[in-house]
N, C-alpha and C positions, 0 to 999 in steps of 0.2 A: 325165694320168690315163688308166686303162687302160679298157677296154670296163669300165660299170658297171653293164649289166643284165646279170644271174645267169641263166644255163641252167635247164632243168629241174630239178629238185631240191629238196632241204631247206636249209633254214635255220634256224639259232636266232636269239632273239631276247633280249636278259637288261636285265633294271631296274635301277638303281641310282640310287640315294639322290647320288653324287657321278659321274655318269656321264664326267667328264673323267677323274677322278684311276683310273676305273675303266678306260677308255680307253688313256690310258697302263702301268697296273700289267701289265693283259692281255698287252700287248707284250714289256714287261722280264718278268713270271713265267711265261706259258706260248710267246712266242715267235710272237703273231701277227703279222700284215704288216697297219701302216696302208691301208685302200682310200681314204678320205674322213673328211671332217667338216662337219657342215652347222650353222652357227651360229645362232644367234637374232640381233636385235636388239640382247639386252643382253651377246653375246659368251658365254650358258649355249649346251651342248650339246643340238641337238635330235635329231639322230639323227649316227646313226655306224656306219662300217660296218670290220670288219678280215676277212682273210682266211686262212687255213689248208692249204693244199692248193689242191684244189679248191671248198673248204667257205665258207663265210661264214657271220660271225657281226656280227648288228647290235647295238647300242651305245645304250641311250635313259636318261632320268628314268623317274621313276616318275611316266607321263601321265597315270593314272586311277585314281578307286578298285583297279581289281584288275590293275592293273600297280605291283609292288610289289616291293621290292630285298627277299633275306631279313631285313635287318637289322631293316625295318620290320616284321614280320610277326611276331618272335618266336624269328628264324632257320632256320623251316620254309620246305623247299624241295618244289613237288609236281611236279617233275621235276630230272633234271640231264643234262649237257651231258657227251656223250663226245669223244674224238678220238681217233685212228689215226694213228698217228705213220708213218712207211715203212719200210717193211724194213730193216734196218738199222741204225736212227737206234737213240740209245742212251737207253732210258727212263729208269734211273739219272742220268743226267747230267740230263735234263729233270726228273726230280723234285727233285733238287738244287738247281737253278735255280729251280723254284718256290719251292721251303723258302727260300731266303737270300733272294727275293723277299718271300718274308711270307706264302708260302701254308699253310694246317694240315693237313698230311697226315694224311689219316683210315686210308689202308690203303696201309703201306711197296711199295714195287715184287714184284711177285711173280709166278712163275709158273703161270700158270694151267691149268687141266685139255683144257682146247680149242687150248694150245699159245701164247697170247699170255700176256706178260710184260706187267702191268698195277699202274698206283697208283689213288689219288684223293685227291683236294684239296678245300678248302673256301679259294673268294678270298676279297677283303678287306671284301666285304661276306655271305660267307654261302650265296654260290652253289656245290653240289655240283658236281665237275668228274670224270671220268675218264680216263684216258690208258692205251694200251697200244699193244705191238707186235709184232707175230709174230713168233714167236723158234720155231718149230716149225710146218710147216702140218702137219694132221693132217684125217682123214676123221671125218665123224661117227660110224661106226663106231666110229674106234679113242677117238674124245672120250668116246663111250658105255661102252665098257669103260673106258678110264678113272677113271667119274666113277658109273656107275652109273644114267646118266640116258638118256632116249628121243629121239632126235633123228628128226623127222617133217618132210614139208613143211607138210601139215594136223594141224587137229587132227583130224579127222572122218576 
């Protein structure tokens, strides 16, 4: 195994009702890299970690009342989970790969007004996903004409 303490940064962290079968699908439909797997006792999944880039994403059950897979909930999500693919890479083909994966595309690949080329997914339990890629860098300036919107660093 490779260095497993994480740099400065973010992280997500997502629940799941079948944390293995989620473990594996993440891999086959968006294309992360196994880090680890930390078993239980009775061979369930207690945490898990895969990685993306430079990014990491951890892998658990649903441990407590409000750590909860959407499935349980209703399939309300009160966040979702982006990624940034690299330059290059071809989002078409990664949405592709999701869809035959099993994933429900909620919004086809498309380009966007700030210049990345972006879908969104919903895995197999209900969690909100994004993907895009810059297909255009562009200035906020020119994202604002564009789109009609005000790009600031503050609000104030």
């Amino acid at each position: 195994m490779s260095d497993l303490y994480r740099p400065k940064g973010l992280s997500s962290a997502l629940s799941y009702q079948d944390p293995k079968a989620a473990y594996r699908w993440l891999e086959t439909a968006f294309g992360f890299e196994p880090l680890f797997v930390i078993l239980d006792g009775d061979g369930d999944l207690a945490h898990a970690e895969m990685s993306y880039g430079d990014s990491v994403l951890m892998i658990g059950s649903e441990w407590s009342e409000e750590h909860k897979s959407p499935r349980s909930i209703g399939g309300k999500n009160t966040q979702s989970v982006h990624v940034q693919l690299a330059q290059g890479e071809d989002i078409d083909a990664h949405c592709a790969r999701a869809r035959a994966a099993g994933a429900a595309i909620l919004m086809e690949p498309e380009t966007q007004f700030y210049g990345d080329r972006a879908y969104r997914a919903k895995d197999l339990e209900g969690h909100i996903w994004s993907f895009s890629v810059t297909v255009q860098k562009m200035t906020p300036e020119e994202w604002d004409k564009a789109s009609g919107f005000t790009t600031r660093t503050r609000l104030d």
